[in-house]
N, C-alpha and C positions, 0 to 999 in steps of 0.2 A: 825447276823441278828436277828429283836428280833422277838419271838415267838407269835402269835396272839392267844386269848384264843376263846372258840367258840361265844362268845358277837361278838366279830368284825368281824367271818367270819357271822354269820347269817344279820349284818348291810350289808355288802361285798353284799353277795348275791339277798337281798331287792333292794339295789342300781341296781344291774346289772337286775333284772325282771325290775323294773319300768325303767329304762335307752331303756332295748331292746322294753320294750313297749311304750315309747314315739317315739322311732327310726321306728317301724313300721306303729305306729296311722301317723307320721309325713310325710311318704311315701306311705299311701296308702290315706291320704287326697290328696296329690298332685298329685296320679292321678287320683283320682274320679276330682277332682276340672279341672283338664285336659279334661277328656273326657266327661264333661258337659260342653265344652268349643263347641261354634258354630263349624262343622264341615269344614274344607275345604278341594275344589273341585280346580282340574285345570278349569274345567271349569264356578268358579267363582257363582256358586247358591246361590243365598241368605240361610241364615239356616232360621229355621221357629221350634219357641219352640216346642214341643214335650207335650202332656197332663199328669196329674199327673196319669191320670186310665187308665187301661189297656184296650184296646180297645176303647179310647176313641178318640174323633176328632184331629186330628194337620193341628194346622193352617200354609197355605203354600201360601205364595203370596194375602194374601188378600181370600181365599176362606178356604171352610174345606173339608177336605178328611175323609173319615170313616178308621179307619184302624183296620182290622178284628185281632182276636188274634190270629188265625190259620195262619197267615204270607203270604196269598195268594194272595199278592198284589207284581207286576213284577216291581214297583219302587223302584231301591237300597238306592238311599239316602233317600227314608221313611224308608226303613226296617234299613236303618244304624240308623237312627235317633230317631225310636222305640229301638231299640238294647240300646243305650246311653239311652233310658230314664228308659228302666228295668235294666242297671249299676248303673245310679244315684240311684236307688230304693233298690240298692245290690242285686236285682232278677237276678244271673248271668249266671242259668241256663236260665232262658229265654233269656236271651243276645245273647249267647252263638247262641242257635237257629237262633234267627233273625242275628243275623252277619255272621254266615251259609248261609242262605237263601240269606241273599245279596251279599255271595262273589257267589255263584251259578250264579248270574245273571250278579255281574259285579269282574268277575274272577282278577282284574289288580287295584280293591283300597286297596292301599298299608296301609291306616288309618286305615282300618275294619280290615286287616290284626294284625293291634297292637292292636287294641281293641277285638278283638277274644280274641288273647296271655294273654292280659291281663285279660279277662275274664277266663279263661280256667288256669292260675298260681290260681286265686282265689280260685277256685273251686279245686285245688290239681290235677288238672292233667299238671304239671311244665313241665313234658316231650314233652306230647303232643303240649302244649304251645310254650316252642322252634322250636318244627317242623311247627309251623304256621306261626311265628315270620321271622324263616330263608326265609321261602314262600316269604312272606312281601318284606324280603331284596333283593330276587332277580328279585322280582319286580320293585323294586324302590327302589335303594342306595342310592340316594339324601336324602330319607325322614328321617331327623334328630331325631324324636321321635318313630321310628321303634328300634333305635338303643339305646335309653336310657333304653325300653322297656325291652329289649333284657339284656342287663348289670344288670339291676334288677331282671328280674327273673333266671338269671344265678347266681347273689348272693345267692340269697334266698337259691339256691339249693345247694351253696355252691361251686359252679366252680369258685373262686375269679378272676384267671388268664382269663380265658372267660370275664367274667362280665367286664374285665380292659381295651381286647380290644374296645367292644363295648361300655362304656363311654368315651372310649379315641377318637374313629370315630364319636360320635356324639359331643364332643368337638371339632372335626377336622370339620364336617360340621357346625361351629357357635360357639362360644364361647361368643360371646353378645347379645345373648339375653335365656330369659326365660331355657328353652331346655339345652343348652350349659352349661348355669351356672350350673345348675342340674346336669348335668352330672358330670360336674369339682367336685362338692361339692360330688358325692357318691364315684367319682376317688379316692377320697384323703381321703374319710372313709373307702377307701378298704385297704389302705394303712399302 
C-alpha cells in the first residue's frame, strides 16, 4: 500500500469539508424549499402567502388579517403559516414559538408536528426534536414527511440504524413521488 505524504492527506481532507458542506447546504435547502411549500390540511384550505415582516398582514382568501407578533391569535393554520414564514427567514426560534402556540390549539396537526422537529434539530436541540417528531408519528403514520424528518435528524445525530428505519417507512408510504424519492436517495447515503 503506497504511502501518502501530508500534500495528499491536507487535499483528502479539503475534499471531505467542502464534500460534507455541499451534503448539508443540499439538505437543508430541501427542506427550507419544503416547508415553504403551501401547507396542507385534511380539510383542504387554500394556503394564503404569508408577509416578508414580522407582524405584518397575510393575505387569506381575498381579505387581510393583522397578525400580532405576540402570537395571540386562536387560528392554527395562521400561526402555522406565520411559523413557515419565520423558517423561511431562518428565525427559528420564532418558529419554534409559533408552531407551539398552534399545536396548543390544534393538538392532532401532524405537519406542525415536522416542522417544530425540524425547527427545534436546527436550533441544536436534536433530542427534544425527536420527542416532537415521535409526537407527530403517533399522530399520524400516514404522514410520509413526518418520517423523512425523522431519518434526518436521527442522522445528523448519528443513530444511522434509526435514521434507516424511518427512510425506509417513508419509502414504504410512496416511493414515487417528491418525499419517497428523498428518502430512497439518504437510504442509500446511509449505506
Amino acid at each position: 500500500m503506497p504511502k501518502l505524504n501530508m500534500t495528499t492527506w491536507i487535499v483528502i481532507g479539503i475534499f471531505q469539508v467542502f464534500y460534507g458542506f455541499v451534503v448539508f447546504s443540499m439538505t437543508r435547502s430541501y427542506y427550507q424549499e419544503e416547508s415553504a411549500a403551501p401547507r396542507q390540511t385534511a380539510t383542504s384550505i387554500p394556503a394564503f402567502p404569508a408577509a416578508n415582516t414580522i407582524g405584518g398582514p397575510i393575505q387569506r382568501m381575498g381579505g387581510s388579517v393583522a397578525v400580532s407578533p405576540d402570537l395571540s391569535t386562536d387560528d392554527p393554520q395562521l400561526l402555522a403559516q406565520l411559523a413557515d414564514s419565520y423558517f423561511a427567514e431562518k428565525n427559528y426560534q420564532q418558529a419554534i414559538k409559533a408552531y407551539e402556540r398552534s399545536l396548543e390549539i390544534n393538538p392532532d396537526d401532524v405537519e406542525t408536528y415536522n416542522d417544530l422537529g425540524l425547527s427545534l434539530h436546527y436550533t441544536g436541540q436534536s433530542a427534544r426534536a425527536i420527542e416532537i417528531l415521535k409526537t407527530g408519528i403517533s399522530k399520524g403514520e400516514g404522514f410520509q414527511r413526518i418520517y423523512l424528518t425523522m431519518g434526518f435528524v436521527q442522522a445528523q445525530t448519528g443513530d444511522k440504524e434509526a435514521a434507516k428505519r424511518a427512510f425506509a417507512k417513508a419509502v414504504e408510504l410512496g416511493s414515487d413521488n417528491r418525499v419517497g424519492q428523498e428518502a430512497q436517495r439518504m437510504l442509500r447515503d446511509l449505506n
